[in-house]
C-alpha positions as CSV (number, residue, x, y, z in Angstrom):
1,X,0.0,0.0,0.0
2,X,1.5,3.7,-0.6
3,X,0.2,6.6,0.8
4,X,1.4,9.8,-0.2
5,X,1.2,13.0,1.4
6,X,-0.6,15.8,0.0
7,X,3.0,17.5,-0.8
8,X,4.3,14.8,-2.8
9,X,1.8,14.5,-5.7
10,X,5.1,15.9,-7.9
11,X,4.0,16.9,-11.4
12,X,-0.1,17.1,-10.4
13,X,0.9,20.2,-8.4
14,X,1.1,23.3,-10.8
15,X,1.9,25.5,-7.9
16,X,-0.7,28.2,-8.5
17,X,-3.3,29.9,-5.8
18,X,-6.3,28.7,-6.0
19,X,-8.2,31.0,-7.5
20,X,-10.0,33.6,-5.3
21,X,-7.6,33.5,-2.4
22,X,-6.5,36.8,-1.0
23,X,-3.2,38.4,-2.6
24,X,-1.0,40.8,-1.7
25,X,-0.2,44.2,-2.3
26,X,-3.3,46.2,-2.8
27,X,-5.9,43.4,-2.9
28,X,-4.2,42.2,0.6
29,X,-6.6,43.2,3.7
30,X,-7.4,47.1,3.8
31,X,-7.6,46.8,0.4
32,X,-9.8,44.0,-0.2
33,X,-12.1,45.6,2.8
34,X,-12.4,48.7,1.0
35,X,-13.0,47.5,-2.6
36,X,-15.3,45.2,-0.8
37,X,-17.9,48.2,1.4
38,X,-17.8,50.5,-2.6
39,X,-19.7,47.3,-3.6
40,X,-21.7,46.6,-1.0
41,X,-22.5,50.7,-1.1
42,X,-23.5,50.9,-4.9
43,X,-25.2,47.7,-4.3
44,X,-27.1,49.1,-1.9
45,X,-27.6,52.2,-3.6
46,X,-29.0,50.3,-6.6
47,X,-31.9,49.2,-4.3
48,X,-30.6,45.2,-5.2
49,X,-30.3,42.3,-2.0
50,X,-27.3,40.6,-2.0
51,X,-29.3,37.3,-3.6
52,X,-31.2,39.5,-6.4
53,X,-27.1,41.5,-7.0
54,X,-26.1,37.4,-6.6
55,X,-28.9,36.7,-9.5
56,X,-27.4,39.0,-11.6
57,X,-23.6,38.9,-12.1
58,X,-23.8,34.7,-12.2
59,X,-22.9,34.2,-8.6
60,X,-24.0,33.0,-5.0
61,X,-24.9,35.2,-1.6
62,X,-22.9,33.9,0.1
63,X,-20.0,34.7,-2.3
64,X,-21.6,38.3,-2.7
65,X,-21.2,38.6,1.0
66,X,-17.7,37.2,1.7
67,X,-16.3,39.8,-1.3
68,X,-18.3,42.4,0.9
69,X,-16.6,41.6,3.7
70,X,-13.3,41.6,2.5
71,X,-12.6,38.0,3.4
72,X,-12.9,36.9,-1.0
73,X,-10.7,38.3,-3.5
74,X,-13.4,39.4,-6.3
75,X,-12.9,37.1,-9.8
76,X,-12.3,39.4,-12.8
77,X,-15.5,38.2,-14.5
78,X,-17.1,39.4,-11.6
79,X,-16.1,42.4,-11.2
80,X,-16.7,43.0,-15.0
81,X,-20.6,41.8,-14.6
82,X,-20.8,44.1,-11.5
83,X,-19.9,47.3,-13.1
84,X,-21.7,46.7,-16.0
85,X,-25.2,45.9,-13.8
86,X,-24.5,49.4,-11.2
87,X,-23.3,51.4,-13.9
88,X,-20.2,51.8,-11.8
89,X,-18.2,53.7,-14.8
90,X,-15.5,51.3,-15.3
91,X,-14.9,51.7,-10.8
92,X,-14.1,48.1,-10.8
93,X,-13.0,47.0,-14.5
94,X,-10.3,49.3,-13.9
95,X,-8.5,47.3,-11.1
96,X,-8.7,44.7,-13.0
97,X,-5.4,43.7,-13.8
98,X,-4.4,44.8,-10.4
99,X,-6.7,41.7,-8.9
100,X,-5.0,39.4,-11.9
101,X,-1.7,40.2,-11.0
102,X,-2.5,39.8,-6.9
103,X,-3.9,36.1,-7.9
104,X,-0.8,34.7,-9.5
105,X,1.7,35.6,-7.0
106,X,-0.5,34.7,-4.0
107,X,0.1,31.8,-2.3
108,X,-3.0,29.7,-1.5
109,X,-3.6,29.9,2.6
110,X,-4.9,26.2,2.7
111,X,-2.0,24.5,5.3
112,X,0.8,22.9,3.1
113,X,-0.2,19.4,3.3
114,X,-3.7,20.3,1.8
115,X,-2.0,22.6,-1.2
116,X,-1.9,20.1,-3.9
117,X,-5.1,18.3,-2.9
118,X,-7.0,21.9,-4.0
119,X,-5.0,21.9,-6.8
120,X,-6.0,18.9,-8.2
121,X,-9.9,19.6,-7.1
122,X,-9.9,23.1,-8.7
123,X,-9.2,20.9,-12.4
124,X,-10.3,17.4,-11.6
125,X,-13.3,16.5,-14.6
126,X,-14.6,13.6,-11.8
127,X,-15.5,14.4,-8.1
128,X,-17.3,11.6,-6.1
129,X,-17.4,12.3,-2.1
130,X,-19.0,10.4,0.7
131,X,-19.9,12.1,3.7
132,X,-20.8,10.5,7.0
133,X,-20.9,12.9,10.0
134,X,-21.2,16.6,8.2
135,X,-22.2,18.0,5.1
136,X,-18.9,18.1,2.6
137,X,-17.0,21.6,2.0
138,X,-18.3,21.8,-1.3
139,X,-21.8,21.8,-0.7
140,X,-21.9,23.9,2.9
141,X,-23.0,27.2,3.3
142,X,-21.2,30.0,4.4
143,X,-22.8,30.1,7.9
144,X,-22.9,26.4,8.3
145,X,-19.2,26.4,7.1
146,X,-18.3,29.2,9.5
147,X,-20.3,27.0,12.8
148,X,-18.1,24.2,11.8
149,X,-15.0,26.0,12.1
150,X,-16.3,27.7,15.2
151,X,-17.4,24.6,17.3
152,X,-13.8,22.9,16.0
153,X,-12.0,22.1,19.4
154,X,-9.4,22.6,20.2
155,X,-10.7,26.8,19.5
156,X,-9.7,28.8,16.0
157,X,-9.5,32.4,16.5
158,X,-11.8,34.9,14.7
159,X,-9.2,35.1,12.0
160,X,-8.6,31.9,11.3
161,X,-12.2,31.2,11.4
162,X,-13.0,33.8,8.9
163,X,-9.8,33.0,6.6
164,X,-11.0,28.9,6.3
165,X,-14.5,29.6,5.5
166,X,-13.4,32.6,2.8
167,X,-11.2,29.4,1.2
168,X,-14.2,26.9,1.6
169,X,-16.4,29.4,-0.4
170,X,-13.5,29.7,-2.8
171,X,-13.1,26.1,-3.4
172,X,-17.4,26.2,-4.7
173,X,-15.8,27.7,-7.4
174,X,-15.6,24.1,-8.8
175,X,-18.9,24.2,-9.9
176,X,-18.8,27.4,-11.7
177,X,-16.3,26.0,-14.5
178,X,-16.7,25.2,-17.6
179,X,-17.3,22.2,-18.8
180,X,-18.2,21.2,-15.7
181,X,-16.9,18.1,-13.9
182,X,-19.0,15.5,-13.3
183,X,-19.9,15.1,-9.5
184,X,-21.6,12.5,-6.9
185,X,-22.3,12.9,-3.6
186,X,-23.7,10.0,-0.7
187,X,-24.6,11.5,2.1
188,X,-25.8,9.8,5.0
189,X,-29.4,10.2,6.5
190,X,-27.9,11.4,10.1
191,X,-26.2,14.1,8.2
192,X,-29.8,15.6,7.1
193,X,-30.9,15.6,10.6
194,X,-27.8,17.2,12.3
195,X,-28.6,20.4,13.2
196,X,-25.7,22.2,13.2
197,X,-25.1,26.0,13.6
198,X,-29.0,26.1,14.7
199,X,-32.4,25.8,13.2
200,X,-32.4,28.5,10.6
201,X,-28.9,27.2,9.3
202,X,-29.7,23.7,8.9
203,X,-32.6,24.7,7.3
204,X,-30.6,27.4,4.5
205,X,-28.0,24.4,4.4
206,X,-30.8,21.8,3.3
207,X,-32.1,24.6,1.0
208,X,-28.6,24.7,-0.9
209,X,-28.4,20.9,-1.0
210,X,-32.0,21.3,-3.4
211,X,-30.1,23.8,-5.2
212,X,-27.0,21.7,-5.9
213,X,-28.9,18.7,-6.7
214,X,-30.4,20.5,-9.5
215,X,-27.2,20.9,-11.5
216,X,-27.5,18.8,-14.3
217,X,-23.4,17.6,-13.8
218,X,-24.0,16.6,-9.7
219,X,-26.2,14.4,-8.4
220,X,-26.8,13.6,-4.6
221,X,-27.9,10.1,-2.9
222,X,-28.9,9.8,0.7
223,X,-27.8,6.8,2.3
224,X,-30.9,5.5,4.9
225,X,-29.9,5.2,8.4
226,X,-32.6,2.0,8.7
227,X,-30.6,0.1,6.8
228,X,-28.9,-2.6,7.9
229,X,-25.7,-3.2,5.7
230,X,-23.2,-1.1,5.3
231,X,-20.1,-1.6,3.1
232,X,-18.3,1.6,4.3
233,X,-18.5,2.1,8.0
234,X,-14.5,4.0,8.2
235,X,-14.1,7.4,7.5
236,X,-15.7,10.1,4.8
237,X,-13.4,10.1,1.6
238,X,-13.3,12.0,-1.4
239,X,-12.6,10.3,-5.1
240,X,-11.3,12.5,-8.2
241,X,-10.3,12.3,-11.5
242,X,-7.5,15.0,-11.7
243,X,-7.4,16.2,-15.4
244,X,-5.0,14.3,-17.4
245,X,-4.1,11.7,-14.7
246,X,-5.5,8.6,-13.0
247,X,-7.9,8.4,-10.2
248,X,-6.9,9.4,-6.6
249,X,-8.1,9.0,-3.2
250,X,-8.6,11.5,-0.2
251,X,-9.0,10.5,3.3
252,X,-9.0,12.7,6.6
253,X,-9.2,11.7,9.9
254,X,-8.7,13.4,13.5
255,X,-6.5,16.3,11.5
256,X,-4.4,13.6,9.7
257,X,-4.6,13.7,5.8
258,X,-3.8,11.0,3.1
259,X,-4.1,11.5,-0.7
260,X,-3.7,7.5,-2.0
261,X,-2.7,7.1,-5.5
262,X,-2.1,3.4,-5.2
263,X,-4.3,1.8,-8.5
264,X,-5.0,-1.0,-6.6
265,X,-6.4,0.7,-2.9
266,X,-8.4,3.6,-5.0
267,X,-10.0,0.4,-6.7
268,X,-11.0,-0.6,-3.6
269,X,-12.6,2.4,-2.5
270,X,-14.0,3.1,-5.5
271,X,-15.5,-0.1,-5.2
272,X,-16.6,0.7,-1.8
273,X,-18.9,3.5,-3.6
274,X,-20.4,2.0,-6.5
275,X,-22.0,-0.2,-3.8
276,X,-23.0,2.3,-1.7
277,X,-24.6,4.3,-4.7
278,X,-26.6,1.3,-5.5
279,X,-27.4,0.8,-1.9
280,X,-28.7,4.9,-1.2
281,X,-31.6,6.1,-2.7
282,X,-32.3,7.3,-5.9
283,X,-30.8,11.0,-6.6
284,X,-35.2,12.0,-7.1
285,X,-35.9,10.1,-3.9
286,X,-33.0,12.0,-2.1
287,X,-34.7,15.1,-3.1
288,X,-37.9,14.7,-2.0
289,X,-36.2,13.1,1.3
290,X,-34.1,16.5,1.8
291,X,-37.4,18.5,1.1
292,X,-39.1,16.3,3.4
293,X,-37.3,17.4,6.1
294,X,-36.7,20.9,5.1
295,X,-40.2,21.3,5.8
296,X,-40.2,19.2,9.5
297,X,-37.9,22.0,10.1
């Protein structure tokens, strides 16, 4: 069996920020906070919510809101849609190439060992992911991203609190590219009914697995807790396809990380899935189970 560290992919890691990560220079902090409030001002001004302003320009609230704050670095494409729609007069086209230039020299904040993992997510054309205690990073809302972080023991400080859930929203970028990759999801039943971060965010975090599950390129399977077989009862894992390379593995458990490129263990896992997708219900079933309990809410 070989296990390799997320640092010693080799050649699958290109070396670049992910993209939307926080540069330097200008776009670094004050600057990102103050480029962030003349948005939120004209946005306001323009009489437009941050979902309706979201609606618009091609992109979520909660991405919206963490450019607002200061926590996202804005794409160009988006700040190109956002002075077109509040007549801005060329406000934000014009930094531009300021933004471009802070993206390719910044260096990603995800922690070293995770660096080539995102890499290989931001370009992979298959993502399959099963989740067995929360709901995965890809699919979690800002505010149930940032009460994950925040109940994490042992405690994260505000910053670094704030600084994981701006990369988490980054990473959701995934699903904005184009062609898109193809994606799967099980997620198990106790995950649905887990209430974390409260009421009212369980219930938006349910709300954006309908959303997802839409996507014609993603579909999502519940696994039913009556059942009473199991062929994965370990950890959650991720599977991808990194473009131009071979399957790959991702495990993490208590902190401790492992990206397996071993042919013959991702076979087994994989394996592992295919069962369990034939096991959960049906990706139409899931949805009406997910709306079912959206409404028991």
């Amino acid at each position: 069996m070989r296990y390799v560290w997320c640092t010693g992919v080799g050649g699958w890691r290109d070396g670049r920020a992910e993209a939307g990560d926080t540069g330097g220079g200008e776009w670094g902090g004050g600057g990102l906070r103050r480029h962030g409030k003349q948005l939120k001002l004209l946005r306001e001004k323009a009489g437009l919510g941050q979902k309706e302003f979201g609606t618009l320009v091609g992109y979520g609230p909660d991405l919206i809101s963490a450019v607002e704050r200061g926590v996202r670095t804005p794409r160009p494409e988006l700040l190109r849609k956002a002075d077109e729609v509040l007549d801005a007069g060329g406000l934000f086209t014009e930094v531009i190439s300021q933004v471009e230039e802070a993206m390719s020299r910044a260096r990603t904040r995800h922690p070293e060992w995770y660096r080539s993992y995102a890499a290989m997510e931001a370009e992979a054309v298959e993502l399959h992911h099963y989740s067995n205690h929360a709901v995965q990073g890809l699919l979690q809302t800002e505010a149930y991203a940032r009460a994950v972080f925040a109940k994490r023991r042992p405690f994260l400080s505000e910053e670094t609190i704030e600084k994981r859930v701006a990369d988490r929203l980054s990473r959701q970028q995934v699903f904005e590219r184009w062609p898109p990759p193809i994606v799967s999801y099980i997620v198990e039943e106790v995950v649905l009914d887990r209430p974390i971060g409260g009421r009212r965010v369980h219930g938006d975090q349910l709300r954006r697995l309908l959303e997802v599950s839409s996507m014609k390129n993603v579909e999502i399977q519940v696994m039913p807790t009556h059942l009473e077989e199991h062929p994965s009862l370990g950890s959650a894992f991720n599977l991808l396809v990194p473009k131009g390379h071979g399957q790959v593995a991702y495990l993490e458990a208590q902190g401790f990380p492992q990206l397996i490129t071993d042919r013959e263990e991702v076979r087994k896992i994989a394996d592992r899935y295919g069962i369990m997708r034939a096991m959960a219900l049906s990706p139409m079933e899931s949805r009406s189970l997910i709306a079912e309990k959206l409404e028991e809410l």
